[in-house]
N, C-alpha and C positions, 0 to 999 in steps of 0.2 A: 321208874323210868321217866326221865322230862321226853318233854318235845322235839329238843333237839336230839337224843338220843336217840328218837324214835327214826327220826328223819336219817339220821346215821346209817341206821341199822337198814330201814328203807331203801339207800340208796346203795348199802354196801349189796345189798339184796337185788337191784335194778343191776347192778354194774355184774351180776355173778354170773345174771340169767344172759346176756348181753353175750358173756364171754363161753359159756357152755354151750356143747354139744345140744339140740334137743333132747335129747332122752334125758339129760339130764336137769333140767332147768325147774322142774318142779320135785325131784328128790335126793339135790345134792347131799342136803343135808346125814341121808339116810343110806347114801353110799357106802361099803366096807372094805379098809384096807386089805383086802384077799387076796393074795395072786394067783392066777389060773397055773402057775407051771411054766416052765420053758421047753419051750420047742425043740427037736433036735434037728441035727442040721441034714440037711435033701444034697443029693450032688446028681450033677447033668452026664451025658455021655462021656464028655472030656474030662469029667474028675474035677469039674468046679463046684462051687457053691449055687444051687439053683437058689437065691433069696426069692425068688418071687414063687414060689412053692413048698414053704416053710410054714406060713399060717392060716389057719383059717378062722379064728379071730384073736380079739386083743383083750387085754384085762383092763377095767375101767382107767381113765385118765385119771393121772394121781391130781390134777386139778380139779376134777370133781370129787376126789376123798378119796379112790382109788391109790390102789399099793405102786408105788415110786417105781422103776422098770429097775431099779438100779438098790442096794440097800444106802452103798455110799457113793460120794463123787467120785465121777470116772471124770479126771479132767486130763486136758493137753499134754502134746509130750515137749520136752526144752530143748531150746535151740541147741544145747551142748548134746543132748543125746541123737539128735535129728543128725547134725554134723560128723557126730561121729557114726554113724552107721549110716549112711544114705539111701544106701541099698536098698535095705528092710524098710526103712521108713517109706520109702518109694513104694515097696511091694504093699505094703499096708495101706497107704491112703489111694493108690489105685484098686484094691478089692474093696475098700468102703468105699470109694468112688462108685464102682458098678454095682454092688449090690445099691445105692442109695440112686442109681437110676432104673434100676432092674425092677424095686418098689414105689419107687415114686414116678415115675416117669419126669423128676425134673432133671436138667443137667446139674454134673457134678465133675468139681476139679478141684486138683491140689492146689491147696491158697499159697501163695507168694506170701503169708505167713507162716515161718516153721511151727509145726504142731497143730496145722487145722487143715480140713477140708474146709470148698467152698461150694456150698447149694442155692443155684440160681432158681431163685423162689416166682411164684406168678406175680406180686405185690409186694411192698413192703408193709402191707398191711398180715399179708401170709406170715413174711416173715418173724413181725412183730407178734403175733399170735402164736408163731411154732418155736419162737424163742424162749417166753415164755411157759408154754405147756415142757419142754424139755427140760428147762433149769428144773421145773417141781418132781421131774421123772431122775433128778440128782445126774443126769450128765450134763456136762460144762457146755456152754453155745451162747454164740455171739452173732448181731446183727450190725453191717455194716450197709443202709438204706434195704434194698429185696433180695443182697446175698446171707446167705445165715451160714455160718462155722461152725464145725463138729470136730471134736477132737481126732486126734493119732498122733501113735509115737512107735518109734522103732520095737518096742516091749508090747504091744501088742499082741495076742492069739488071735485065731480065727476063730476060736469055739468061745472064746472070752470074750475082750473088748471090742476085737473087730466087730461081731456079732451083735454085741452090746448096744455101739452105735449103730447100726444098720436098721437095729431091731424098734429104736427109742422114735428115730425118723417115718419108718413106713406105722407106727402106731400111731403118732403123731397127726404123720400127712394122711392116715386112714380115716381119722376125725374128721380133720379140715374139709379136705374133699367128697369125704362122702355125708357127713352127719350135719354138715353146720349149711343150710343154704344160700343162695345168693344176696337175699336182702338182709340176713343176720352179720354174713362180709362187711355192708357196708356201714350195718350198724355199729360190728365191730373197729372200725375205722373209723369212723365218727367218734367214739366212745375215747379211743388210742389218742387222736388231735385235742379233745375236751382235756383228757388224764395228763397232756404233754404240757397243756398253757398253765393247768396248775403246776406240775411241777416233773420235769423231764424222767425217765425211765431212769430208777436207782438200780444200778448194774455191778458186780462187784471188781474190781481193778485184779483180771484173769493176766497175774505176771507171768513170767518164762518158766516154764516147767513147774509151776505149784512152789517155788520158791516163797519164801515168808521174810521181807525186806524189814530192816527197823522200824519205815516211816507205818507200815501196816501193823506192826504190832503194838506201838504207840497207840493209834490211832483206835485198832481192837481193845486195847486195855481201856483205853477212855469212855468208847461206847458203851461195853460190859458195865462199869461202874454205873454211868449212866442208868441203864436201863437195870440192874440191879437196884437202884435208887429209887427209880419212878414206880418199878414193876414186883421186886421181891424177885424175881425169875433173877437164879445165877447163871456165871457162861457155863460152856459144853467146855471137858478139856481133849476134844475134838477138835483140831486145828486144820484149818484149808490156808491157802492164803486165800483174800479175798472176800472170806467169808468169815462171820462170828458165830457162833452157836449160841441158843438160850438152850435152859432144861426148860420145858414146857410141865414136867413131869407125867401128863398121859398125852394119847395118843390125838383125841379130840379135837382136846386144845390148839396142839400143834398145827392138825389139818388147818380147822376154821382159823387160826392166826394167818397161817401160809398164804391160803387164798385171800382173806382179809387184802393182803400187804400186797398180791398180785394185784389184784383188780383194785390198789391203790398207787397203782407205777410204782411198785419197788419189786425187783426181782427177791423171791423167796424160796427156797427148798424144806423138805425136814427127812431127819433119819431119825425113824421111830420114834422117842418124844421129844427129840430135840430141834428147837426151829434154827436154819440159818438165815441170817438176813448179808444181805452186801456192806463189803469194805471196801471203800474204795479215797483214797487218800486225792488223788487227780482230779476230783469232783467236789467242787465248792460247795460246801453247803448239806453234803450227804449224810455226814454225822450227824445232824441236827435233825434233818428231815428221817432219819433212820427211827433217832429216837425216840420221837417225837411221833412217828405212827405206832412205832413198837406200843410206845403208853399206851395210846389212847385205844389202840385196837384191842389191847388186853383189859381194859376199860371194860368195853364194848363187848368182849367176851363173856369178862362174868357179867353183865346184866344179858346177854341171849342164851348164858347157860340157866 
């Protein structure tokens, strides 16, 4: 190991503890993909969903090694199937609306973007943190400055996706608020401004309804090659838009990559050993920067395995 690698590893190590919950900041490493189970669903006198008497706790953050809330991406629903059913769509993002105040205590409203809710977060520091921790729990969300976006779509369940999303938010915001203290906020913040002058939050280009346009599968083909090239890791033929898959081939790897690539501003997810990293074609310069961490972080992996 040089010097510089050392300092790598060092500071990939300062930037983890930074972004972790305490409990976890001195045993991420030693976390286990396990999931406690899912919850079954509570209903009120009137035959609703009581969400705010559903859990009484959560399974570690899949950002500290902890198992994904999700196996695969739950993403957006498309402005074609939103239109055609309005109804539903409406009855859906108003119950993940209430359940996502009912848990959170933050407000929550249907976005004037079809296929997302909109959670008015305390900060955009919150939100840049709870964007983050979501994308690695494999549901879709997006930050526009302290509002963050959660999926919906007219196909929806209540025992399924509704719940899915409800469930990924109040774990989330159960970290934030309760586990992470006031002065780690600001640290986190601080760390987000330093992350953004090097090189702005790589996010992946989340098109209308998980559609898979030419310019992104170009663009997918290129980076796969790429980082086949640098890394030996082939793609996933797991296709999101938005998204590329590596094999990682174990589980491990995958994690420590994932986190790696988070707490290097690039959004990151994984299903089981497969890492995905962002596509995003609207973003100058993301290929490069995509690839170009993938290397080096895989570098980096096998000399701290």
């Amino acid at each position: 190991m040089t010097a510089d690698d050392r300092r790598a590893l060092e500071e990939l190590d300062f930037r983890l503890r930074v972004l972790l919950p305490e409990e976890y900041q001195d045993s991420y490493d030693t976390v286990q993909p396990v999931s406690m189970g899912s919850a079954g669903l509570k209903y009120d006198a009137e035959g609703r969903v009581a969400w705010d008497d559903i859990w009484g706790s959560f399974c570690d953050l899949a950002m500290a090694g902890g198992p994904p809330h999700k196996g695969t991406l739950l993403g957006q629903g498309g402005r074609a199937d939103v239109d055609a059913q309005p109804e539903r769509y409406e009855e859906v993002a108003t119950e993940i609306c209430r359940g996502v105040v009912m848990t959170t205590d933050l407000p929550a409203k249907i976005s004037p973007n079809p296929g997302w809710v909109r959670v008015d977060c305390l900060s955009e520091t919150m939100a840049g943190w709870l964007v983050r921790a979501i994308v690695m729990e494999n549901v879709a969300a997006r930050t526009d400055g302290r509002f963050l976006e959660l999926p919906a779509a007219p196909s929806f369940r209540l025992e399924k996706q509704i719940k899915n999303v409800i469930t990924v938010i109040a774990k989330t915001c159960h970290y934030w608020t309760g586990h992470i203290p006031r002065d780690q906020k600001r640290a986190i913040g601080d760390l987000f401004v330093t992350l953004h002058e090097r090189t702005p939050l790589v996010e992946p280009d989340l098109v209308d309804g998980g559609e898979w346009p030419e310019g992104h599968q170009k663009l997918a083909m290129s980076m796969a090659k790429s980082i086949q090239r640098e890394t030996r890791l082939g793609p996933s033929s797991q296709r999101y838009a938005g998204w590329l898959g590596v094999e990682c081939g174990d589980v491990r790897p995958a994690i420590w990559m994932m986190r790696a690539l988070v707490a290097s501003n690039v959004l990151a997810r994984r299903e089981h050993t497969t890492l995905f990293v962002p596509v995003n074609p609207s973003r100058a310069l993301s290929e490069q920067t995509v690839v170009r961490m993938v290397a080096e972080l895989h570098r980096l992996a096998g000399i701290e395995a």
